[in-house]
N, C-alpha and C positions, 0 to 999 in steps of 0.2 A: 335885435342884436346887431352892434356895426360892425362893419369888418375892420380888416387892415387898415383901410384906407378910410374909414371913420364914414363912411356912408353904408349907413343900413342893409344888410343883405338881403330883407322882402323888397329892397327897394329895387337893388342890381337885377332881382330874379323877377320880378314883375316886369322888369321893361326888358327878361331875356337875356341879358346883359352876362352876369358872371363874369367871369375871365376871359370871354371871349370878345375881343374889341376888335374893329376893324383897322385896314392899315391905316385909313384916314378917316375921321371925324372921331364921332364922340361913342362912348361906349351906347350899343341900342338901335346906333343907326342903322345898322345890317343885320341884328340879332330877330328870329323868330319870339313875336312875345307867346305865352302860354294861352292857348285858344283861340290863337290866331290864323287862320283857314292860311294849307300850306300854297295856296297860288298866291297871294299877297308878297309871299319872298320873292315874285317876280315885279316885284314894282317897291321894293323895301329901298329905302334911303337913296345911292345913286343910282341905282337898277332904271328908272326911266330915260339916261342916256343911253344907258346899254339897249335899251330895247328901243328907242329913238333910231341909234345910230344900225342895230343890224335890221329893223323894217326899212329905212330908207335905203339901206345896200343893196336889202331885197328888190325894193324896189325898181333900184336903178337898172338893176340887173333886165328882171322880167320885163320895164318897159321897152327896153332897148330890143330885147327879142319879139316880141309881140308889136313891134312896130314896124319888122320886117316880114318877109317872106318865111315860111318855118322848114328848116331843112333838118336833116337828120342829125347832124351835129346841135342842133339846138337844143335838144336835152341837155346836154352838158352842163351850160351855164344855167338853165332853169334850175335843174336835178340840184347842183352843187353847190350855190345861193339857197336853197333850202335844206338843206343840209347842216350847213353853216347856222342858216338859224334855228336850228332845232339845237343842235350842240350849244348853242349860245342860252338858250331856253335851259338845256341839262346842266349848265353852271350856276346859272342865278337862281333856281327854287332850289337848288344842295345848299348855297353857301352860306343863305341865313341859321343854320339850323344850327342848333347847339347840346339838344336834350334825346337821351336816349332813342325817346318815339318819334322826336320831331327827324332824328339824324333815320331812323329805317324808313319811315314813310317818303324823307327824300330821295334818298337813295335810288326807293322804287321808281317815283317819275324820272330821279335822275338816267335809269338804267330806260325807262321806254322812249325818255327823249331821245336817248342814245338809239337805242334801237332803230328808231325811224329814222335818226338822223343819219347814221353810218350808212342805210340800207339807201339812203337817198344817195351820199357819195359813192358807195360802191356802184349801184346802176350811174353814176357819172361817169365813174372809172372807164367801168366797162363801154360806155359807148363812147368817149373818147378814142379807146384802144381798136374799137373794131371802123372808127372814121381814119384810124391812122393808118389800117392798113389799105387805105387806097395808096392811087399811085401822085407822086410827088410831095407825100407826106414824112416830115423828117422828124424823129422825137427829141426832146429836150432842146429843142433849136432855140429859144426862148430863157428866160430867165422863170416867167410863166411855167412856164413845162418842166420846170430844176425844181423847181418850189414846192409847184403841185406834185412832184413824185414824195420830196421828202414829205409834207402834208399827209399824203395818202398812208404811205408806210410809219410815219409817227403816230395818226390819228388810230390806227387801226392796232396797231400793236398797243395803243394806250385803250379800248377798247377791251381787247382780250383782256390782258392785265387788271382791269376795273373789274369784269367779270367774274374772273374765276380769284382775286383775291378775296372778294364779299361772298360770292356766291358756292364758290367751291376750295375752301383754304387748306382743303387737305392737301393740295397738291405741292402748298407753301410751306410745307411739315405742319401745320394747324393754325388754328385763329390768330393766335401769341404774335408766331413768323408773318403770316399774311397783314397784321396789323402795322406791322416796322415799313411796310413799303406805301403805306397809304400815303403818307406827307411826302413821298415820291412822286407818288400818281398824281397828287393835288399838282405840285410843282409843274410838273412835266405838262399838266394841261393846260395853264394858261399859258405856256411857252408854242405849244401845239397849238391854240388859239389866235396867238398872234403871227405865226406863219400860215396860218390861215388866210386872216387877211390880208397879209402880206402878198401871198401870192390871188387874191380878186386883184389888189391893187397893179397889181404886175401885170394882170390881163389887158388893163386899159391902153400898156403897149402893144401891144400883139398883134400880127395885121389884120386880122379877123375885126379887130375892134377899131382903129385906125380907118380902115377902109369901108368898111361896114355898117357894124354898129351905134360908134360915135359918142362912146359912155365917155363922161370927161375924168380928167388924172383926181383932178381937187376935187369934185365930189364924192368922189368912190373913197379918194382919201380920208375928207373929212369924215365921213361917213364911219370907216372905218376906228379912226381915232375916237369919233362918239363910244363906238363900240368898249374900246380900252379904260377911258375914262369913267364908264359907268362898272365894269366887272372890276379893275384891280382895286379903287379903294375899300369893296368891302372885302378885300382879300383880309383874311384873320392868322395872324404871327402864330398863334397858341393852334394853329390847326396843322402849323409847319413843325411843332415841336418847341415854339416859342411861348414863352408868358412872360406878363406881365411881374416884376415883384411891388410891394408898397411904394416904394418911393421911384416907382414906372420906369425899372430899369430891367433891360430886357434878358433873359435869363435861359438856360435851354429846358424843355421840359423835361417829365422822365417820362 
């Protein structure tokens, strides 16, 4: 049978497709196909920029520290560059997904990505705050230091919120309630992602890294931008509350 759009609906659902298209390309490029093992979402359509650009940030990151002397403050940027990639990792196998089982099974590794990854930024946090309180240590003296607070307090309240709307909706009046805030959550996380690395890129001013380290501005950047360009284009309209009608005008859902 065809649909709407005079293309076969075994055809849309074999290659995953449906309604759900991504911001850029073609319907399929980002969609889970049916039997398709769910680690492959992390390399589906642009996903190899993404995972290009957050291994070489990582890397930038750990060479720079591993090529000096390791002090106590080095956790930090280790702990917090993996972090970053774990969270990077909990967006790309969620966002191909589109089928009931395909969307809880994400969810799950979405939620343990999460897990290790938050658990890596919170011990950053934390031994940041306890190198601050030596003497001649000033907070937010930086644009770094501005960044990284709202980072820490967006990424972690996005975090909770993730949690207890899937996992505990009672507390959202029920499923129904909890459901309405998800194209929130979606939103909010790549905005939360990109002051992520906003604020690595920020570090590369810092005198710590200036004087120090010696991570340069434009690879940490480009780096970064890898990152962007491989997550937004499989960002999906229809998962913000957006679809597609026949003649691909774009329409609100219900």
């Amino acid at each position: 049978m065809a649909s709407a759009t005079g293309i076969p609906e075994d055809y849309n659902a074999a290659r995953g497709a449906g309604e759900e298209e991504p911001l850029l390309g073609q319907r399929g490029d980002a969609s889970q196909m049916e039997g398709q093992p769910l680690f492959m979402n992390l390399w589906l359509g642009t996903a190899p920029l993404a995972q290009a650009g957050i291994w070489i940030l990582a890397a930038i990151v750990w060479g720079a520290i591993f090529s000096h002397d390791m002090i106590f403050f080095s956790a930090h940027p280790l702990l917090n560059s993996a972090g970053l990639l774990l969270v990077t990792q909990a967006a790309l196998i969620l966002q191909p997904t589109h089928t009931p089982a395909q969307k809880r099974a994400g969810t799950l590794f979405h939620s343990l990505f999460h897990l290790f990854g938050i658990s890596s930024l919170l011990t950053g946090l934390i031994i940041i705050e306890i190198n601050k309180r030596g003497p001649g240590h000033e907070h937010f003296e930086s644009p770094h230091a501005i960044l990284g607070l709202i980072f820490y307090i967006c990424i972690f309240l996005q975090a909770f919120v993730g949690f207890t709307q899937y996992y505990t909706p009672g507390i959202y009046g029920g499923i129904d309630n909890a459901k309405k805030i998800w194209k929130y959550h979606r939103m909010t996380g790549y905005v939360i992602a990109t002051i992520g690395l906003a604020t690595v890129c920020a570090a590369t001013w810092t005198t710590y890294n200036v004087y120090v380290l010696h991570m340069q501005h434009w690879a940490v950047i480009v780096a970064a931008v890898f990152v962007l360009l491989g997550v937004v284009p499989r960002i999906k309209l229809s998962k913000f509350g957006f679809k597609k009608d026949y003649q691909g005008r774009e329409r609100l859902g219900s």
